[in-house]
N, C-alpha and C positions, 0 to 999 in steps of 0.2 A: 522477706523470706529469711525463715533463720540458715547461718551457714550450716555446707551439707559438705560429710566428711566423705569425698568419692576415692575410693581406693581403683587405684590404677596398677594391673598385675602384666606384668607378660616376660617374657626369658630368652628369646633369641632375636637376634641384631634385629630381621626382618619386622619384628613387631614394635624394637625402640625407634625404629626408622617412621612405620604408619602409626607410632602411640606418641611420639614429642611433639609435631605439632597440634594435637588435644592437648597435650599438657599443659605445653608454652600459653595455649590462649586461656584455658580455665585459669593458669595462675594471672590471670590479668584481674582475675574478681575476687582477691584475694577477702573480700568482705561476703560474698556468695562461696565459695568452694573454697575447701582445706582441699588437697590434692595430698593421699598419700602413695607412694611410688614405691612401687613393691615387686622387685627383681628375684625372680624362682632360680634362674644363673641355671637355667637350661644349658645354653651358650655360654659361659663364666666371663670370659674375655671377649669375647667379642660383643655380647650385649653390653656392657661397663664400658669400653673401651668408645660405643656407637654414642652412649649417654652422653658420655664429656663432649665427645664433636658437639651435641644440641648444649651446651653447658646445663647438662642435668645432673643427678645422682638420685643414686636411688636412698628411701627412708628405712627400706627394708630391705634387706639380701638373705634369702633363703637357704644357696647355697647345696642345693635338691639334688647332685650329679655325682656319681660313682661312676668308673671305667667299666662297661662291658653288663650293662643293665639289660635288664628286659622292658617291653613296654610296659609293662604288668607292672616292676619294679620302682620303674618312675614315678607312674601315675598315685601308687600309692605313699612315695616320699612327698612328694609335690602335696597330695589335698593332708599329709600327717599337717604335711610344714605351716598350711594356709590355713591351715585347723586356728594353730598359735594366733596368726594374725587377728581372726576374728575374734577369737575369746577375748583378746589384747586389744582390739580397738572398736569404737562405738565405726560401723559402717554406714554408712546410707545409701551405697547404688558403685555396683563395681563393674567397671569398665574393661573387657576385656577385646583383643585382636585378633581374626583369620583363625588358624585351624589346628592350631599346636597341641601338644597336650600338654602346658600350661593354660592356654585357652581354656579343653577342656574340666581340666581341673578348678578354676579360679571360676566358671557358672555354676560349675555343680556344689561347689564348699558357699557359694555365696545362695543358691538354690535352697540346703539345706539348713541356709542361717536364715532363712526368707526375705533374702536382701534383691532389691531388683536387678538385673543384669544388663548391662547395656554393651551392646556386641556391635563393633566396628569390623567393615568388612563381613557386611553380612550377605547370604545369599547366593555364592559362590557353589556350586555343585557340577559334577560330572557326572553323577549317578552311577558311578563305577564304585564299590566300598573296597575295592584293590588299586584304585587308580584315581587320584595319588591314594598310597595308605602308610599311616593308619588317617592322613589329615579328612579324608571325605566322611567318612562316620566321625569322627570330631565335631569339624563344623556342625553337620545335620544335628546332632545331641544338644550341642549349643543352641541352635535354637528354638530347640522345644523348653528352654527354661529362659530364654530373652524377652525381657519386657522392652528395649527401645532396639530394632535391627537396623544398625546404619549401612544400608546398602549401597554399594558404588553406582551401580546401573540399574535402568528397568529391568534387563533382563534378570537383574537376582532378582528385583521386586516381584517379578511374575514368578520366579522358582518358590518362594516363602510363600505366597499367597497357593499356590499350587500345593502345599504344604498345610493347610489350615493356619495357618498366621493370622491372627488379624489385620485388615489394611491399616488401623490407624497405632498398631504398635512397627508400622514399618516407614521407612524416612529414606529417600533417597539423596544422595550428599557428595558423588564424587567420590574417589579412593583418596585419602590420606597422602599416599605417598607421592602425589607431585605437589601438593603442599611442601613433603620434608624438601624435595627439588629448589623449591623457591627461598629455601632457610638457606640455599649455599650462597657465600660471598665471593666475590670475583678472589680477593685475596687469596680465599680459600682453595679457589681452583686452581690460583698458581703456583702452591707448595704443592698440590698433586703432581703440577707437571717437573716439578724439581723431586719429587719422590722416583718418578721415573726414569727421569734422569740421570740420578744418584744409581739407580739399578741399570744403567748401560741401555734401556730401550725406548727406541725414539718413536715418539708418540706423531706418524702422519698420516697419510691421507692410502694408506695400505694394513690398516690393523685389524684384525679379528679377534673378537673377547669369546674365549665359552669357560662358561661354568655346568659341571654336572656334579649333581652331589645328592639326589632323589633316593631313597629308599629302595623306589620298584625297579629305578635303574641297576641296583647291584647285581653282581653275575657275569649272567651272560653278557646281558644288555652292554653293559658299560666298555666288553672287549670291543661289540661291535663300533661302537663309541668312538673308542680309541682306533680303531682298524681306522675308519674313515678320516679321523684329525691324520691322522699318519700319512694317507695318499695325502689331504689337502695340502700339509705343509711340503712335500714332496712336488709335487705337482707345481704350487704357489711359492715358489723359494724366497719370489721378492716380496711378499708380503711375513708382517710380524705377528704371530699367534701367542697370545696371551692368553694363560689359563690361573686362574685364581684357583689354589688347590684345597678342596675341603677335607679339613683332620680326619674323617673316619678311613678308619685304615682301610677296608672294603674299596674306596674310592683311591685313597693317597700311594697307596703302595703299586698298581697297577700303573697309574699314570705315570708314575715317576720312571718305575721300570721299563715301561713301554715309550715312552714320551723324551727324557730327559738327555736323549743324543743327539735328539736334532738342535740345529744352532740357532733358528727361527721360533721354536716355541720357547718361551717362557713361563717357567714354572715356577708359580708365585705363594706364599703364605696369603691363606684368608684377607681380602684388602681392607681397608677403612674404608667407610663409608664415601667419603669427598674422594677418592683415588679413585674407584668402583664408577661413581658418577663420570670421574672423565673421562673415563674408560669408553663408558656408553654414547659422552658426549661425542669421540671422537672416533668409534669403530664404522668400518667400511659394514661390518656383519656383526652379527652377534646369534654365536648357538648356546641353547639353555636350556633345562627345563629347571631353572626357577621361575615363583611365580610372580615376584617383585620386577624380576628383570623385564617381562612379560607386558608392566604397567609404565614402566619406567621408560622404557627402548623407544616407545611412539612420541615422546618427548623431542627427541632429536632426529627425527624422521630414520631411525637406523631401519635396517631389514632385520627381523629377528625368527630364526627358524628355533623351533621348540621341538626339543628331544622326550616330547612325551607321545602316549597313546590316544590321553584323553585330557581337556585340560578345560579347566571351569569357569577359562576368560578366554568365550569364547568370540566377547566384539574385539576382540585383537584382530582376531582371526577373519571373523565378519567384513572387520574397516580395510583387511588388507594389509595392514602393519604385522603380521606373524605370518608362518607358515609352519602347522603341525608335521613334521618329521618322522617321531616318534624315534624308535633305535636301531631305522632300519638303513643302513649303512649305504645303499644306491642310495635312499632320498634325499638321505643327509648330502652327499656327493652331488646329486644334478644341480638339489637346488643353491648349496652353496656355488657350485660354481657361475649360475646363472649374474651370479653376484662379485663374485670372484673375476670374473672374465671380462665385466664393465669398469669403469671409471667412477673414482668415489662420487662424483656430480650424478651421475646417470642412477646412482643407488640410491640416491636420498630418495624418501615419501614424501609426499602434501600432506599426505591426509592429517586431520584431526585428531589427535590422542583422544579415545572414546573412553578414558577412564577417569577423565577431571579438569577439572582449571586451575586450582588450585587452592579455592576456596572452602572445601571438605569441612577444617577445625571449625570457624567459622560459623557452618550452620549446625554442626554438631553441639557444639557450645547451645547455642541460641534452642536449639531442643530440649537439650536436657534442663536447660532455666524453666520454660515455658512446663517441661514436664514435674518440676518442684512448685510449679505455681498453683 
């Protein structure tokens, strides 16, 4: 087979997290695939800052982001910017992640070059085009121009086919991201627990992680949000609430103002990646609505209550490992306390992570060979 230049595009943390280890194993065929790695800096620092944790870097940096854009705005810096890259390099099949609009941009510019597209994390839908938005019209566009859909579960497999997909342009593979789980080193995990350390919060067997930082949750939503962390920490004095705080100021400025007097929550900067993971390895609870945290949480049997309405991973939900919440301020409260008011033993799950082994890169790789063959 002659080698095949696969460009690899994506731009915030969440996608260098499910897109390193594809990369890691394609660079193992260094005589099969040129890998070129091409950061749109969606997220600036924080995707660059996730790359080096996997010891990658990118070949490309686009650099796409202005303060205070519209989506309209983005979309069209992002396919000007990816414009360049294709004129600029011979492609053969671009790889892209989940629902972003880097996502979007990087099938549609490889679309119109008529380069294959091969979309990780495919299959993902809530049939809601407000919930999440703008990611659920994203995904679905991506995959009306995907020639290889690496779906986590049957159930995306049945949502694409439900779609007029063809079944043999679809591959079920596990999510990515408890693969990136498996790339951390114990060493690794133990300058997390010295990061926290260094920050005065002690990491036991009383911790609560949430992160909210969702689009649909801005507003209203997000006071209720906060209403609810307020009683909890209140209520739960002797446990530690941890909040990893995301930069948009919509999100940054309420919490801080609302949040930052009590002496039990902590109010953190965006984490690294390995910090994040300990976090989950060792939280009693975990509220969110992201959708990694979502995949990640059943890993270490946490309880994970999700701050969304609707949510497109729905065997979380199915296996038992989540519990949809949504923004609404008693549900948030009953069912953390259900949790809250037990013993961190009594809260662990059995169940089964229903979103992978860890094996995902692996058969991805061995796909797309099989699909140059």
């Amino acid at each position: 087979m002659e080698k095949k230049n696969i460009l690899v595009v994506f731009g915030t943390r969440p996608e260098v997290i499910k897109l390193a280890p594809v990369i890691l194993e394609l660079k193992k065929c260094p005589d099969r695939f040129n890998v070129i790695v091409c950061n749109t800096e969606q997220q600036k620092e924080l995707s660059n800052q996730t790359l080096s944790y996997f010891g990658l870097k990118a070949d490309i940096n686009l650099d796409c982001m202005k303060p205070n854009q519209s989506l309209l705005e983005i979309q069209t810096r992002i396919l000007t910017a990816l414009n360049t890259v294709f004129l600029s390099n011979k492609i053969d099949a671009t790889i892209v992640q989940g629902d972003t609009m880097t996502v979007l941009c990087g099938a549609l510019a490889s679309f119109y070059n008529k380069i294959p597209v091969f979309h990780v994390e495919a299959g993902l839908r809530s049939y809601d085009i407000y919930e999440p938005f703008p990611e659920e019209v994203m995904r679905q566009m991506t995959s009306r121009v995907t020639e290889l859909n690496f779906a986590p579960t049957e159930k995306n497999r049945q949502a694409l086919l439900k779609e007029d997909i063809k079944d043999e342009k679809i591959h079920v593979v596990g999510n990515t991201v408890i693969d990136a789980l498996f790339c951390l080193s114990e060493a690794t995990l133990s300058k997390a627990n010295d990061f926290f350390a260094s920050k005065g919060i002690s990491i036991n067997d009383k911790l609560v992680l949430i992160t909210a930082h969702r689009r649909e949750n801005h507003g209203e939503r997000i006071d209720r949000i906060i209403s609810a962390i307020e009683h909890l920490a209140n209520k739960y004095s002797d446990h530690t609430f941890v909040i990893p705080v995301h930069p948009n100021p919509n999100v940054k400025d309420k919490i801080h103002s609302k949040l930052s007097k009590y002496s039990n929550i902590n109010l953190l900067e965006p984490l690294d990646y390995p910090n994040l993971v300990y976090l989950m390895k060792n939280a009693k609870l975990i509220l969110t609505d992201s959708g990694g945290i979502q995949e990640e949480a059943p890993s270490f049997g946490c309880p994970t209550l999700v701050m969304r309405y609707e949510t497109e991973r729905q065997e979380g939900i199915d296996a038992g490992v989540s519990v949809l919440v949504g923004a609404d301020y008693d549900k948030i409260i009953s069912e953390s306390e259900k949790v809250l008011s037990s013993s961190f033993e009594q809260t662990r799950l059995k169940a089964v992570n229903p979103y992978g082994d860890g094996t995902s890169s692996i058969k991805i790789k061995q796909i797309i060979d099989k699909y140059f063959e």
